[in-house]
C-alpha positions, -999 to +999 in steps of 0.1 A: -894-344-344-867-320-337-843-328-308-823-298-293-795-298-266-768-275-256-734-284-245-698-274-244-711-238-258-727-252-290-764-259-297-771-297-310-801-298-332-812-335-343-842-345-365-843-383-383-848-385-421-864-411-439-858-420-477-873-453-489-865-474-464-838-458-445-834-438-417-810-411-411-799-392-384-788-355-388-774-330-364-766-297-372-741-285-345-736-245-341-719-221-313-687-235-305-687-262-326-700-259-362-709-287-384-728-312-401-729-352-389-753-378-411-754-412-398-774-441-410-796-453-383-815-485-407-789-519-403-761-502-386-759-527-359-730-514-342-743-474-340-713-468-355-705-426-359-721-412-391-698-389-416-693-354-404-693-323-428-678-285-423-712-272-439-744-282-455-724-276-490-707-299-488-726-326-477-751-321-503-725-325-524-715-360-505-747-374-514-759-384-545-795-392-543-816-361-548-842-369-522-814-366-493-802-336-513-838-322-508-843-331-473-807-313-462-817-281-479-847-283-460-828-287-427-809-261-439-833-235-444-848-242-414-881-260-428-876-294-413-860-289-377 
């Protein structure tokens, strides 16, 4: 499911990602504001801020395991949000 706000001249599209066991959040920010924020949502007690990226480039490149790899190019191209 694909979340969308706007704010502060920027668009705020969220969807949730699941690989194995955990869950991610990703937001794809655009307008404005432009980037990339990936927190983990599974045994993060504290819903501490996730890592924020410039692009989708480079947090492909951030991540190592090829399913998350798979499911950002998807985001990416539009396929998943």
């Amino acid at each position: 499911m694909v979340k969308v706000t706007e704010a502060n001249n920027s668009t705020y599209k969220s969807t949730n990602v699941t690989i194995g066991k955990t869950i991610f959040s990703v937001m794809q920010v655009t307008g404005k504001l432009n980037y990339i924020s990936i927190r983990k949502e599974t045994n993060n007690p504290f819903k501490t801020l996730g890592k924020d990226f410039k692009n989708f480039n480079e947090a492909v490149r951030h991540y190592k395991n090829p399913t998350m790899k798979v499911e950002l190019l998807k985001i990416e191209l539009g396929f998943s949000l």
